[in-house]
N, C-alpha and C positions, 0 to 999 in steps of 0.2 A: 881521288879521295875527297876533292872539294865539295863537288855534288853531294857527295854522301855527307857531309857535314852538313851540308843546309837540311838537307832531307829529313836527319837526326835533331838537327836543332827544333824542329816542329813538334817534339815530345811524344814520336810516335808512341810508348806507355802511356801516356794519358789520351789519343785519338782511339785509341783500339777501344775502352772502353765508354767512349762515346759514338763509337758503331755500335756497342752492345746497348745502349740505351735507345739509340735512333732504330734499330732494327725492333726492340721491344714494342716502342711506340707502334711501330708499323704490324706491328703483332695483334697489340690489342686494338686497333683498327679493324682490324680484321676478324673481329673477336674469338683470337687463338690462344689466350693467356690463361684461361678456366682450368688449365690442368698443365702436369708436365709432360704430356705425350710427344714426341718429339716430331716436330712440322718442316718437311724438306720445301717449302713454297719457296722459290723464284720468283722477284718480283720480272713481270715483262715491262711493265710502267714503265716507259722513259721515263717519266718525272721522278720515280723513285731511285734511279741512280743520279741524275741532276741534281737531287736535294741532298741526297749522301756526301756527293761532291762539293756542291755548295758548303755545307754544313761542315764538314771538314776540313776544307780551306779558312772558312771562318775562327775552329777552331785553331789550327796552324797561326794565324795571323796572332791572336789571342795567347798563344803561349811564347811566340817570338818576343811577343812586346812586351811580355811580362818579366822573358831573361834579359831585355834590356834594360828595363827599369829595377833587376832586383839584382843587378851585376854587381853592385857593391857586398852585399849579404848574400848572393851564392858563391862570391869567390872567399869569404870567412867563413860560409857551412863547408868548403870544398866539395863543390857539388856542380852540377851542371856544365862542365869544362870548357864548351865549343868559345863562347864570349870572355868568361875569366881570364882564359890560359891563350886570349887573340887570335884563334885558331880562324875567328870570324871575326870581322873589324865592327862598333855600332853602325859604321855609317852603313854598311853592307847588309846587315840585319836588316837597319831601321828600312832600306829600301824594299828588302824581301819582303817584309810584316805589310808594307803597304800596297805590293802586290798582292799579296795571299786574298786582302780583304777586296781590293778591285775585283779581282775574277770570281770571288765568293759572291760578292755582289750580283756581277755580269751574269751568272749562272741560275742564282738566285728568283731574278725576275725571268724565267723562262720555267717556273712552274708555278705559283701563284700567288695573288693577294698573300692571303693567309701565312704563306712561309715567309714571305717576305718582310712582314711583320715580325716575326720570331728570326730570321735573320736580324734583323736590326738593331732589335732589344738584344740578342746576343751582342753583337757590336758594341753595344753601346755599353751593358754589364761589364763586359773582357777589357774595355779600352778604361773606363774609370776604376777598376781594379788596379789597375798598374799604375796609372797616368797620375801623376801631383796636380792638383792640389788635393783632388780627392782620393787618389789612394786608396779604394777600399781593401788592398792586402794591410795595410797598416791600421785598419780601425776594428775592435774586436768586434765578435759578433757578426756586423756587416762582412765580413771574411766571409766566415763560415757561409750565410746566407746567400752571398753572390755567388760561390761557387755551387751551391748545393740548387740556385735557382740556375746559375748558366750550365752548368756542367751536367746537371740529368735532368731539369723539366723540360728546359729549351728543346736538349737535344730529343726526349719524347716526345713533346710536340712536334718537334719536324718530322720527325717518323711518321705521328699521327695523320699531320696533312697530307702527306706524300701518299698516303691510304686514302687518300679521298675523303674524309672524314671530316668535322668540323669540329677545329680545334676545339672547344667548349667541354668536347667528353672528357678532357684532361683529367678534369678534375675529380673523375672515376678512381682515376689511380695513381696518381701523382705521388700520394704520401708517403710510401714505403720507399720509392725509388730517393726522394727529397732527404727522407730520416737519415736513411743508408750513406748519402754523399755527406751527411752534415757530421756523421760521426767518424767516417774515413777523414775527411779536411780538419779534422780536428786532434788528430793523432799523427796528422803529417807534420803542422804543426809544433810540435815538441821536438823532435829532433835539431830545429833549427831555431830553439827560443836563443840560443849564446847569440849567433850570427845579426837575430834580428833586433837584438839588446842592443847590440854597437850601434846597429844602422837607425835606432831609434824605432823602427817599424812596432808598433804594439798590435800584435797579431792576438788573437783568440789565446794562443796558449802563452805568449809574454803576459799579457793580463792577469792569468786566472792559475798560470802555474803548473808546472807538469801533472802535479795530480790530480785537483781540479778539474783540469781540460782531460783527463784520460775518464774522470768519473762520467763528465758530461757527455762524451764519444760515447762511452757504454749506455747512460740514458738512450742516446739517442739511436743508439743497435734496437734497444726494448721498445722504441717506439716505432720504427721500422717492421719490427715485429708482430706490434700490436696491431697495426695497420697492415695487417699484409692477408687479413682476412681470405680475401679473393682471391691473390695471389701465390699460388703454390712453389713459385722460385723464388719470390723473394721472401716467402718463408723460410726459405731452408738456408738461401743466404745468410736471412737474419740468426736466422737458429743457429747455425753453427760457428756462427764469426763472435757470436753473445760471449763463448766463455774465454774468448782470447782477450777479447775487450775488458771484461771482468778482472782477468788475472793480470790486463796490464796494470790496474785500477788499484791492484791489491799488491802491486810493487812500487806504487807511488807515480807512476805515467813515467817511467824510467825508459831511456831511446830502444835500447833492443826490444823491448817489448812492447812498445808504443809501434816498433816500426811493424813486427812481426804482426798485431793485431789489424793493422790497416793492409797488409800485404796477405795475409791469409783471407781476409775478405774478398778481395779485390781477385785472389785464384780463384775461390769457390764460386765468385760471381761468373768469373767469367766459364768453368768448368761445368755450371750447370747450364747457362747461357749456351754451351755449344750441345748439352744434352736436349737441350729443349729446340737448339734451331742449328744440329749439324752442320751445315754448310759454313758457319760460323767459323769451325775449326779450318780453314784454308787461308783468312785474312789471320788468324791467333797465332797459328803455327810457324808463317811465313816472319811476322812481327815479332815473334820471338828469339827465332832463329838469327833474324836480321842482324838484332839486338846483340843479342850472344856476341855474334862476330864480329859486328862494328868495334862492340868495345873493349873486344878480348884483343883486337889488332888494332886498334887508336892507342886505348889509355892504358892495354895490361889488366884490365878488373873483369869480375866474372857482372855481369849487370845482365837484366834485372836478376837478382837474386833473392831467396826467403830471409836469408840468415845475412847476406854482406849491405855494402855500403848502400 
């Protein structure tokens, strides 16, 4: 069961759908994105699983260090268990997180310039996000934007390069995926303004307040939308996540509904994600399943769930 604790601590829910963002990228490289017709391509590229891997590890590394650093305010949200409840000791983490990033690294420089650049600035967004002095989980605004730039450009870009392509087309389409992550991190958010009051942390929604921060998540669905011209999935993501975001808005950014709106986006993304790149559903299904069971026989909860914790 130990292993399986580390494995877990790496936030496989949050890795899954930044395969779905690296895999996009490497889509529209390809320029497969025009429609939702559904594209069975295998990459053969070595470099494209090298950079997956990479890219992965980095992320791992990125979310270790960030439950060390937020150990005080996830064990008052009661959330994240494996570090709160010592199931894993810091010093043991902090050793893991600095592996993750070595071999992410090592990995990294075996597909090229280009990535390796976007590895780094990942690195380096993921590690000031957590790390004091800078802290950018605690300063508003720069939350929002560090995650919404590490969490879906980066990982499009790597995809990107992994395509052969020169990272520069980014900026093709970047926006809808950028909107999308800024109003999910912003609804995640709320549930944990009590925890992050104590710890002093002034996150996005400590700032600006549960309804506030639930209005701005919905802006930022409609802008994801507006942007999404080109984009026929993350149209429809936009489009149908718009009216849970709205009705959390019109309960005041209240948790069940703040959570539901960010957790019903995050299914439909990834539900069309597997309609558009089938093969998708083999790493969804397996991480779900995982999921299920690790934490129905660890903690007793049904996770992930729509409606629970």
């Amino acid at each position: 069961m130990k292993i399986l604790d580390y494995i877990f601590l790496t936030r496989p829910t949050l890795i899954l759908p930044g395969w779905g963002f690296f895999i996009l990228g490497y889509l529209h490289g390809l320029n497969l994105m025009g429609d939702l017709s559904p594209n069975f391509h295998i990459p053969k590229d070595p470099r494209f699983w090298i950079a997956l891997s990479s890219a992965t590890l980095i992320s791992a590394y990125i979310y270790v260090l960030n439950q060390i650093f937020d150990l005080g305010s996830d064990s008052k949200n009661d959330k994240l268990f494996l570090l709160p409840k010592g199931y894993i000791s810091l010093r043991s983490a902090s050793i893991f997180s600095a592996l993750l990033a070595i071999f992410s690294f090592i990995l990294g420089a075996l597909v090229n310039l280009e990535f390796l650049i976007l590895l780094f600035f990942g690195f380096l967004i993921g590690t000031l996000y957590s790390l004091p002095p800078f802290r950018f989980k605690g300063r508003p605004f720069l939350d929002m934007l560090s995650n919404a730039v590490g969490y879906a450009v980066l990982n499009l870009g790597a995809g990107l390069v992994s395509s052969g392509v020169n990272i520069w087309r980014i900026w093709e389409f970047f926006l809808p995926y950028f909107f999308a992550v800024c109003a999910l991190y912003l609804n995640t958010t709320i549930p944990d303004i009590p925890g992050d009051r104590e710890e002093n942390l002034i996150t996005t929604g400590v700032f600006l307040g549960e309804s506030l921060t639930s209005i701005l998540a919905s802006f930022m669905v409609l802008l994801a939308l507006i942007f999404s011209k080109n984009n026929p999935l993350m149209f429809w993501v936009s489009d149908l996540s718009l009216p849970f975001y709205v009705f959390a808005s019109f309960k005041g950014g209240k948790d069940f509904y703040a959570k539901l709106a960010y957790r019903v986006s995050g299914l439909v993304f990834t539900l069309l994600l597997i309609f558009k790149y089938p093969p998708f559903l083999i790493p969804a299904l397996l991480t779900l399943i995982s999921l299920r069971l690790y934490y129905r026989l660890r903690f007793g909860i049904n996770y992930p769930s729509l409606f629970g914790r």
